[in-house]
C-alpha positions as CSV (number, residue, x, y, z in Angstrom):
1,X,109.8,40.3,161.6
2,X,108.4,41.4,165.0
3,X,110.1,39.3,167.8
4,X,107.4,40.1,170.5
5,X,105.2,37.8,168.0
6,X,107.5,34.7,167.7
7,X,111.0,34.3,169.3
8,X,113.1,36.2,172.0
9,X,117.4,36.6,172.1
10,X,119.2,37.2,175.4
11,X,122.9,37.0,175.7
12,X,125.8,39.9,175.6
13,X,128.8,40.5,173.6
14,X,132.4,39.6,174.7
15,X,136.2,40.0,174.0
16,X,135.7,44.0,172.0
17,X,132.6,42.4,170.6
18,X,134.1,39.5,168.8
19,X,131.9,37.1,170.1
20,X,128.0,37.4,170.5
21,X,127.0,34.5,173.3
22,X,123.2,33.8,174.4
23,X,119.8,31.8,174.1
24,X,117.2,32.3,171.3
25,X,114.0,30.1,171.9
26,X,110.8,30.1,169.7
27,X,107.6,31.2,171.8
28,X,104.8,30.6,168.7
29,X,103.6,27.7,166.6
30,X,103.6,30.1,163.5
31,X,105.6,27.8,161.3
32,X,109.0,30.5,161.8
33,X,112.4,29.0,163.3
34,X,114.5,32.2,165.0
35,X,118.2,32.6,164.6
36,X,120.3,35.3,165.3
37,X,122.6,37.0,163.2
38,X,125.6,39.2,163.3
39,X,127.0,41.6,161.0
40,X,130.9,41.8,161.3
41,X,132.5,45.9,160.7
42,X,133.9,44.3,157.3
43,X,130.5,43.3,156.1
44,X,130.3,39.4,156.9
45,X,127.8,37.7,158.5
46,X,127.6,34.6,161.3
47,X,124.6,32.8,161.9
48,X,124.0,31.1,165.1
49,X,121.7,27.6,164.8
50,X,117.9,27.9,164.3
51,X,115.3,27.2,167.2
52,X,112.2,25.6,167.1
53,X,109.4,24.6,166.9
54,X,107.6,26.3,169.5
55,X,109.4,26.2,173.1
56,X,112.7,25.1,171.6
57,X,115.7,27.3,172.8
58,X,119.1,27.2,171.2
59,X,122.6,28.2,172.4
60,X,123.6,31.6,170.1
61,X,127.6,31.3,169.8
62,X,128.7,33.8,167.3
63,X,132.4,34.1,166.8
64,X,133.6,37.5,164.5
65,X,137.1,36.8,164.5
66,X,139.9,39.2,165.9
67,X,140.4,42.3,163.9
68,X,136.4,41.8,162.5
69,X,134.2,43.0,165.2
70,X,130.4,42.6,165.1
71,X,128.6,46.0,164.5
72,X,124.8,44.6,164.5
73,X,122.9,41.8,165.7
74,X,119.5,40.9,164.5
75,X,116.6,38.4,164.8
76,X,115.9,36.5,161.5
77,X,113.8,32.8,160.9
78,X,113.5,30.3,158.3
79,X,110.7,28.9,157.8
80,X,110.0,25.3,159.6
């Protein structure tokens, strides 16, 4: 999925990177919801809540956990 064509993320990561905080809105009517999700050091993943449809912006609130740090975040959708 290319985000320039259907959602944007903003936020930053806190606390040694245990916790991902931010905004991810859907910008096109292309029948794709955005979410974000993070991939922990120990190989588990937290998803935030979806967004959308189109102009809808949700809160991205990821919590990894002490001792389980995120490693990656991506962009992914469902379909809506």
């Amino acid at each position: 999925m290319d985000p320039r064509f259907c959602c944007v993320a903003s936020g930053q990561w806190c606390y040694n990177k245990d916790l991902a905080i931010g905004t991810v809105t859907d910008t096109r009517a292309d029948g794709r919801c955005p979410y974000v999700r993070g991939y922990t050091l120990y190989g588990r993943t937290v998803d935030s809540d979806w967004a959308g449809p189109k102009g809808d912006s949700s809160p991205v609130y990821l919590d990894a956990g002490t001792g389980d740090p995120f490693v990656r975040l991506t962009m992914k959708y469902v379909n809506c």
